[in-house]
Residue frames as qw, qx, qy, qz and C-alpha x, y, z in Angstrom:
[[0.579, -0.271, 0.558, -0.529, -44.07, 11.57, -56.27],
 [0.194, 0.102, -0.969, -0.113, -43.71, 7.67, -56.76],
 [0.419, -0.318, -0.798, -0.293, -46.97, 5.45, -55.88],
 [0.615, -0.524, 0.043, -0.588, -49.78, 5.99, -53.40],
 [0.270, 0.232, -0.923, 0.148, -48.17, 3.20, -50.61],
 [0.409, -0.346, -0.836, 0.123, -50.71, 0.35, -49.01],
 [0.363, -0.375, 0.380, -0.764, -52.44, 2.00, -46.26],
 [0.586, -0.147, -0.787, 0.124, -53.66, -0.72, -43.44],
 [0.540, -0.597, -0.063, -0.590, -56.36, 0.26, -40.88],
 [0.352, -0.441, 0.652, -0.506, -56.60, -0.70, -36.99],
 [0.959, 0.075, 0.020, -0.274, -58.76, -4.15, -37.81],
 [0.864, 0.391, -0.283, 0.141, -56.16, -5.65, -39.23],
 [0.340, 0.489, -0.683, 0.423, -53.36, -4.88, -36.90],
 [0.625, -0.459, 0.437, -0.457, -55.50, -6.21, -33.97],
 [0.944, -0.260, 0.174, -0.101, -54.92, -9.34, -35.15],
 [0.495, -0.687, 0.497, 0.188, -51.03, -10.59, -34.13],
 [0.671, 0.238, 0.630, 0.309, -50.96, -13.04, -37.34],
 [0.337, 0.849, 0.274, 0.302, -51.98, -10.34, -39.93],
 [0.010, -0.951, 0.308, 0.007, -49.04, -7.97, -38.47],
 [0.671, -0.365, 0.614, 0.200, -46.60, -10.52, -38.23],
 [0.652, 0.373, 0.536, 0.386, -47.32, -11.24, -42.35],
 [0.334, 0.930, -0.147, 0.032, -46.85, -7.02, -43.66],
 [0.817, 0.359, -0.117, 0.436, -43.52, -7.08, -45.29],
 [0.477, -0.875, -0.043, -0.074, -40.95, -6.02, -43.58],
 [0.281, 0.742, -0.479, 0.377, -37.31, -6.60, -44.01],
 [0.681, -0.347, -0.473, 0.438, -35.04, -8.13, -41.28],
 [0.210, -0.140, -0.199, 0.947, -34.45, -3.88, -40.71],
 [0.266, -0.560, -0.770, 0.149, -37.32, -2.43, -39.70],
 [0.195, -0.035, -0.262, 0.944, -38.64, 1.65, -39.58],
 [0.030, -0.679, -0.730, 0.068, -41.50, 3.12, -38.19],
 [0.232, 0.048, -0.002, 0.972, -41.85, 6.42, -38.81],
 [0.184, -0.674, -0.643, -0.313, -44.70, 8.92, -37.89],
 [0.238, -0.830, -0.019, -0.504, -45.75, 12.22, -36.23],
 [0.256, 0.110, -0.788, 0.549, -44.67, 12.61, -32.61],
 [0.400, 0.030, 0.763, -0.506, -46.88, 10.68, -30.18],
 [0.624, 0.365, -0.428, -0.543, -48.56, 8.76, -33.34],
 [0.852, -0.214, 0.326, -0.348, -47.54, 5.52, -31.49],
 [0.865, 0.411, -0.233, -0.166, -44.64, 4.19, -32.82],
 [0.045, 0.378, -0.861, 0.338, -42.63, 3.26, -29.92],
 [0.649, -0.114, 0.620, -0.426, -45.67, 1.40, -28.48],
 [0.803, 0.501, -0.240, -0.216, -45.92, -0.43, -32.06],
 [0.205, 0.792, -0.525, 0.235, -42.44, -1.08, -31.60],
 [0.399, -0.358, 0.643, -0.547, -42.90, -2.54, -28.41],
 [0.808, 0.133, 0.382, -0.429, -45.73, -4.89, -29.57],
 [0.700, 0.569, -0.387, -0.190, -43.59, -5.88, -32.66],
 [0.124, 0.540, -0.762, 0.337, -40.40, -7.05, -30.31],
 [0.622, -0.161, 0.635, -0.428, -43.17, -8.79, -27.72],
 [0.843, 0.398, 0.168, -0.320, -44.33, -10.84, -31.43],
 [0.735, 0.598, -0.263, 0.182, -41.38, -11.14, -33.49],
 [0.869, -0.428, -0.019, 0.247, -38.62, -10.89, -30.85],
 [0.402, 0.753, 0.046, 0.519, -37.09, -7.96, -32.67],
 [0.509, -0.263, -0.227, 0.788, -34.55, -5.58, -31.05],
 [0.059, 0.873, 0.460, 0.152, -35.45, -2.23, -30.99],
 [0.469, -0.097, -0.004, 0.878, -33.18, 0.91, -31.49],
 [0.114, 0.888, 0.444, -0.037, -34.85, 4.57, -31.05],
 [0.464, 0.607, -0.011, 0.645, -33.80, 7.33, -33.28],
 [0.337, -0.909, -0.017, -0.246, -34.31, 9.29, -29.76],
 [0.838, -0.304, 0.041, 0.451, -31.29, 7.96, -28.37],
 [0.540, 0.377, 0.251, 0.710, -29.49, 10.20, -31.37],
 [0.045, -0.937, -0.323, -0.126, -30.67, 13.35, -29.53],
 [0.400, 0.581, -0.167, 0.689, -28.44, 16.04, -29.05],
 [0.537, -0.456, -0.683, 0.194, -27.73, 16.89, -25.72],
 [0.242, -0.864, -0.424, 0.121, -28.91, 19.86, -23.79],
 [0.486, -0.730, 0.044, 0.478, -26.00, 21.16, -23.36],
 [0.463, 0.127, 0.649, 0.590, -24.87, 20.74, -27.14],
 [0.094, 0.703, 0.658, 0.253, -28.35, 22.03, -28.18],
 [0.212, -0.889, -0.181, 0.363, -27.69, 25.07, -25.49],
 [0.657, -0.108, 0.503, 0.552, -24.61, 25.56, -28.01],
 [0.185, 0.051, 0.638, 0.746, -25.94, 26.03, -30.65],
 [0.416, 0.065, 0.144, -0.896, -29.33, 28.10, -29.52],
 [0.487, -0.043, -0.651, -0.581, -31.66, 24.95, -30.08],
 [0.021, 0.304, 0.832, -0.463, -32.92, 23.76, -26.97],
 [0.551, 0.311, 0.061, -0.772, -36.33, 26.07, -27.94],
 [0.718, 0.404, -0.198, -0.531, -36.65, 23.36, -30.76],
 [0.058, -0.438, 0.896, 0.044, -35.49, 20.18, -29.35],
 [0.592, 0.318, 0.737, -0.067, -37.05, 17.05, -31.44],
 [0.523, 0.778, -0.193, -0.291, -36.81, 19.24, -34.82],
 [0.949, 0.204, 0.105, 0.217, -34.78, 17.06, -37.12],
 [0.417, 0.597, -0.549, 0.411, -31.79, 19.43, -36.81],
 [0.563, -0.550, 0.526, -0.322, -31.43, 18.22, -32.59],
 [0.937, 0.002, 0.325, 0.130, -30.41, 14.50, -33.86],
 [0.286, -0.474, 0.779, 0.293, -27.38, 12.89, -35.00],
 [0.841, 0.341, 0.188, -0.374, -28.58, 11.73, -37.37],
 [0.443, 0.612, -0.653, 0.055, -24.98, 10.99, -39.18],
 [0.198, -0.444, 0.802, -0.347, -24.36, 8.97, -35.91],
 [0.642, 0.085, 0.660, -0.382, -27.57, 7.00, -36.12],
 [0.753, 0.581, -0.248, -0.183, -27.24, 6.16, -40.05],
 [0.375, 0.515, -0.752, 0.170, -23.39, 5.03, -39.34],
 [0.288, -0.312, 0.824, -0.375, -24.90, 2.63, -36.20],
 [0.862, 0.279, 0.305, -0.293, -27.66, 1.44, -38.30],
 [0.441, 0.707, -0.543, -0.105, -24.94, 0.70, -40.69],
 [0.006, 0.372, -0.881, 0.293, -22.95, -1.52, -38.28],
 [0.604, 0.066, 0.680, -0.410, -26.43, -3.45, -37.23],
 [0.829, 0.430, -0.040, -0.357, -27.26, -4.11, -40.63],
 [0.430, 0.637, -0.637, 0.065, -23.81, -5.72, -41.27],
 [0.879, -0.466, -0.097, 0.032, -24.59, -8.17, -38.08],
 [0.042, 0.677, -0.512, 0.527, -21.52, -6.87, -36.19],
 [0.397, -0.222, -0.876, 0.163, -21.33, -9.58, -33.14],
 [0.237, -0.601, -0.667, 0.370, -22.64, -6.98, -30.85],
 [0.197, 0.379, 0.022, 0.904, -23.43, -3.36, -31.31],
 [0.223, -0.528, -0.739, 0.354, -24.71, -1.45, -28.49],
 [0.008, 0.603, 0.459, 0.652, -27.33, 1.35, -29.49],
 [0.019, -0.073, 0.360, -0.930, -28.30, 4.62, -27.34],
 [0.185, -0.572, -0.791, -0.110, -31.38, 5.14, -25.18],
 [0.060, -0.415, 0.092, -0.903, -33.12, 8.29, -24.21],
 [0.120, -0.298, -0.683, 0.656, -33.83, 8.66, -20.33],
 [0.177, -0.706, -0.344, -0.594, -37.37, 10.69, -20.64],
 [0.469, -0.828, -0.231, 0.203, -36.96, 11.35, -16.42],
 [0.527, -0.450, 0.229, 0.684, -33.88, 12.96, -17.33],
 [0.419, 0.874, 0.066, -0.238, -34.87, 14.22, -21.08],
 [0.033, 0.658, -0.732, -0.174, -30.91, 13.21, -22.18],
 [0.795, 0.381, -0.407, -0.241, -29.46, 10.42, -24.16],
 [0.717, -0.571, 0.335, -0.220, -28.14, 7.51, -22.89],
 [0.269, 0.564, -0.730, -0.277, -25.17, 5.68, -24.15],
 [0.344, 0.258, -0.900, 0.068, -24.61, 1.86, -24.72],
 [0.448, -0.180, 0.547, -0.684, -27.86, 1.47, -23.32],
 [0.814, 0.381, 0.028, -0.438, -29.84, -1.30, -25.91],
 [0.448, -0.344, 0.789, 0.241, -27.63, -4.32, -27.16],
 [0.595, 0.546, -0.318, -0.496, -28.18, -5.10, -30.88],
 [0.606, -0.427, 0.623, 0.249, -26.86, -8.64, -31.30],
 [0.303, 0.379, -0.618, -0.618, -25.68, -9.60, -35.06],
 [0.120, -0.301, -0.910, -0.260, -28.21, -13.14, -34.98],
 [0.357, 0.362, 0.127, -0.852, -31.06, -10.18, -34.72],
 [0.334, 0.348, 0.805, 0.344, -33.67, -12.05, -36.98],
 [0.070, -0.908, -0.300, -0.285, -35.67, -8.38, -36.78],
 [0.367, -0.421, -0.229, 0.797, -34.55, -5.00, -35.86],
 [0.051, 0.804, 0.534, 0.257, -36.79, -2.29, -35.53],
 [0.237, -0.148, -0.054, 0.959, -36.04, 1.46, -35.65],
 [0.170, -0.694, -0.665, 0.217, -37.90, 4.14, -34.44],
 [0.275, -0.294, -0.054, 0.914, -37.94, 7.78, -35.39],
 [0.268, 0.779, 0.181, -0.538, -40.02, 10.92, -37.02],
 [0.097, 0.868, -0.219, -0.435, -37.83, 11.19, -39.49],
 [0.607, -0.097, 0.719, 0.325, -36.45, 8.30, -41.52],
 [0.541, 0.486, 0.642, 0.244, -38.32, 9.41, -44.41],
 [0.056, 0.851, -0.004, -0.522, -37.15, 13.27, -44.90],
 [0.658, 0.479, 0.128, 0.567, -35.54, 13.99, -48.35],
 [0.067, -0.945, 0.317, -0.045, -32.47, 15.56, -46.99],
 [0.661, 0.443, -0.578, 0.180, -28.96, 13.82, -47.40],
 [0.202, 0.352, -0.787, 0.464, -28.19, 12.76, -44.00],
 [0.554, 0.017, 0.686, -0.470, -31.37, 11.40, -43.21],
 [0.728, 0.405, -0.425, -0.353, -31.42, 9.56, -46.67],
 [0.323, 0.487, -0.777, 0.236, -28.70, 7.82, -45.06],
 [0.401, -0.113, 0.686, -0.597, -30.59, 6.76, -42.29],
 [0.777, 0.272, 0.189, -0.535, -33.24, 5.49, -44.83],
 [0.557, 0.600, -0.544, -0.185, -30.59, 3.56, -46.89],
 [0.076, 0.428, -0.857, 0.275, -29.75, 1.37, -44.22],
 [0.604, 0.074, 0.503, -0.614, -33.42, 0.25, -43.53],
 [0.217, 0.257, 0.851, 0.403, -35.37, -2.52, -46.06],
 [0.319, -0.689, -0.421, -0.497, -38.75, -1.15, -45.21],
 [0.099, -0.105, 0.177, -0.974, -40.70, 1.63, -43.67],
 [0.129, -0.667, -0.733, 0.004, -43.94, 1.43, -42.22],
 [0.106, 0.294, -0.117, 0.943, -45.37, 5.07, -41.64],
 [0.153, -0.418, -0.791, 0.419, -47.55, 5.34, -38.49],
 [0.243, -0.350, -0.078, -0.901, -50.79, 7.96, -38.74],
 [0.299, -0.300, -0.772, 0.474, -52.94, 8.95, -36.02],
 [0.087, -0.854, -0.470, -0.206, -56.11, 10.87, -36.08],
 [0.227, 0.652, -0.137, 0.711, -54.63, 14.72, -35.73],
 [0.493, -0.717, 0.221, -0.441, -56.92, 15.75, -32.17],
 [0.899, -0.415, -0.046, -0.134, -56.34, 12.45, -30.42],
 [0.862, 0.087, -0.191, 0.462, -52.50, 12.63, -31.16],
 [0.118, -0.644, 0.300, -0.693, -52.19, 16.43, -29.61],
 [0.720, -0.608, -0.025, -0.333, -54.13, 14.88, -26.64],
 [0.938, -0.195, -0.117, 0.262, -51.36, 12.30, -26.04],
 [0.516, 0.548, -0.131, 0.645, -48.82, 14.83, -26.74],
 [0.398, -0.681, 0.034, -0.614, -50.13, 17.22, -23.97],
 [0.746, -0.597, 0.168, -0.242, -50.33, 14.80, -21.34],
 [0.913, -0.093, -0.107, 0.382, -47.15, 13.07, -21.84],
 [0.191, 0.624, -0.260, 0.712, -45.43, 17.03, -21.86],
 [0.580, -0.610, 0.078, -0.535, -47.83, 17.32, -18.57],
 [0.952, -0.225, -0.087, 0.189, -46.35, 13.71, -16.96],
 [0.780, 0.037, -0.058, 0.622, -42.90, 14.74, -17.67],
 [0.375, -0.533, -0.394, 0.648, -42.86, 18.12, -16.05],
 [0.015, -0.326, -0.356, -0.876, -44.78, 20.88, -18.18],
 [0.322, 0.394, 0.514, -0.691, -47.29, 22.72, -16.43],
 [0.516, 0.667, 0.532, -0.075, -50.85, 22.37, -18.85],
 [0.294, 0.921, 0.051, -0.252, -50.24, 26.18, -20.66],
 [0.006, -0.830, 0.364, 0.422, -46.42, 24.98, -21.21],
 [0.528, 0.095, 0.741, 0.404, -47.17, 21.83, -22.94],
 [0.648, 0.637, 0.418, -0.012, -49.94, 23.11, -25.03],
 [0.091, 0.901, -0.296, -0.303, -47.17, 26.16, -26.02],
 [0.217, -0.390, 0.837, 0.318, -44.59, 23.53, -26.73],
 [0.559, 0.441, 0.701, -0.029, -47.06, 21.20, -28.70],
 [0.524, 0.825, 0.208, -0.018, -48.11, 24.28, -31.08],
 [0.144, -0.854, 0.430, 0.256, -44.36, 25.75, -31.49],
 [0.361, -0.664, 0.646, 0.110, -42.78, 22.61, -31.54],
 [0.545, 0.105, 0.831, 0.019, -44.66, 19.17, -32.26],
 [0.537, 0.580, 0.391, -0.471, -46.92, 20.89, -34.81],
 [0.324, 0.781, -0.453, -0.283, -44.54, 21.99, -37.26],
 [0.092, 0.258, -0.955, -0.111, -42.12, 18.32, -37.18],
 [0.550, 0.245, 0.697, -0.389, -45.54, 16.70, -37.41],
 [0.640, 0.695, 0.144, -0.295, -46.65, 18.36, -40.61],
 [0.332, 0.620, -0.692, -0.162, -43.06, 17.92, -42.20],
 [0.291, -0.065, 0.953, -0.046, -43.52, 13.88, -41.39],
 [0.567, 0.442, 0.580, -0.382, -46.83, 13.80, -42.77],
 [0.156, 0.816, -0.195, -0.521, -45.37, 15.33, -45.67],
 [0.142, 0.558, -0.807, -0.127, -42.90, 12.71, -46.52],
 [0.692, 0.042, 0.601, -0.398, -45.59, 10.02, -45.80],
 [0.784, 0.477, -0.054, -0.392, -45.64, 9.22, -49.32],
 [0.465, 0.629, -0.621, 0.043, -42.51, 7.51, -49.32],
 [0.314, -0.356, 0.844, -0.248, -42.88, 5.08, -46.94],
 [0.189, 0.024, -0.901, -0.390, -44.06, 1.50, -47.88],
 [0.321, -0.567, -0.713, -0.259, -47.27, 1.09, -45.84],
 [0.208, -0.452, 0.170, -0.851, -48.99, 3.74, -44.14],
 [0.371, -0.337, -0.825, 0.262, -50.29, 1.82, -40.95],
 [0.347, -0.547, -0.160, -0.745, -53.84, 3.95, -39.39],
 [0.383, -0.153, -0.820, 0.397, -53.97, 3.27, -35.85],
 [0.222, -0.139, 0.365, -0.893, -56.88, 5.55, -35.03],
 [0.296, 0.148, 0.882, -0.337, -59.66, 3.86, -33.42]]
């Protein structure tokens, strides 16, 4: 295990100047639990820095793919992604390609969404999103090879179930079949991110 990386509390990221100065690469990954807050990061980085923004969700495997191969039970586990696909497009964006246009995942629909996100090559920032950028496993090395820096997103344990839950509940889980899908699903590709926290350059704490 290589160094203990930065770690950088909620104070500091409240103010827009002091996130704008953590190092950062013109490529850009956020990585952290699911619902840990690193599409809304994301968001707030692109409103500050004018950054494009590509989510490993896009790279999901679709339902029907997943029904395939008996994984729909365990979709969002790092085998349900392309991940080969989303290493070879982060390729092409790092290379400023003139245009490269990057999937988006429909959440009313749960499915991926081609050619939905434009990438352009005079991108001064581009920020990827995913769980998983930091796994030690060869095809999601690749994914990390194409990045400068990592930021790894943590989030107090209860208060990120809670968000989990009610975004399962919003998007059509009855209560008893998020909390099932939460402990089955999220728990487990939580604790294998948290795992691999050590490898990311700054651990960013965004609980209150």
């Amino acid at each position: 295990m290589g160094p203990v990386p930065r770690r950088v509390a909620v104070p500091e990221l409240a103010d827009p100047d002091a996130l704008a100065r953590l190092p950062r690469g013109r490529m850009l990954g956020l990585t952290g639990a699911p619902g840990a807050g690193k599409s809304t990061l994301a968001a707030r980085l692109a409103a500050l820095t004018g950054a494009a923004v590509v989510a490993m969700d896009g790279f999901h495997l679709a339902d029907v793919e997943l029904r395939r191969r008996g994984l729909l039970g365990r979709k969002g586990a790092p085998e349900t992604f392309d991940a080969e696909g989303y290493a070879a497009l982060l390729a092409r964006v790092r290379l400023r390609e003139p245009l490269v246009m990057a999937p988006a995942f429909e959440r009313d629909l749960e499915q991926p969404l081609a050619g939905a996100v434009p990438v352009p090559g005079s991108a001064d920032q581009v920020v990827t999103e995913g769980s998983y950028l930091l796994l030690d496993e060869p095809r999601w090395a690749a994914v990390r090879a194409r990045l400068d820096t990592v930021w790894h997103v943590h989030l107090d344990r209860d208060l990120r179930r809670d968000r989990l839950l009610a975004r399962h509940v919003t998007f059509g889980k009855t209560p008893a079949e998020a909390r099932a899908w939460v402990e089955s699903v999220d728990d487990p590709n939580a604790e294998l991110v948290e795992s691999a926290a050590h490898r990311a350059d700054l651990v960013l704490d965004l609980t209150p």
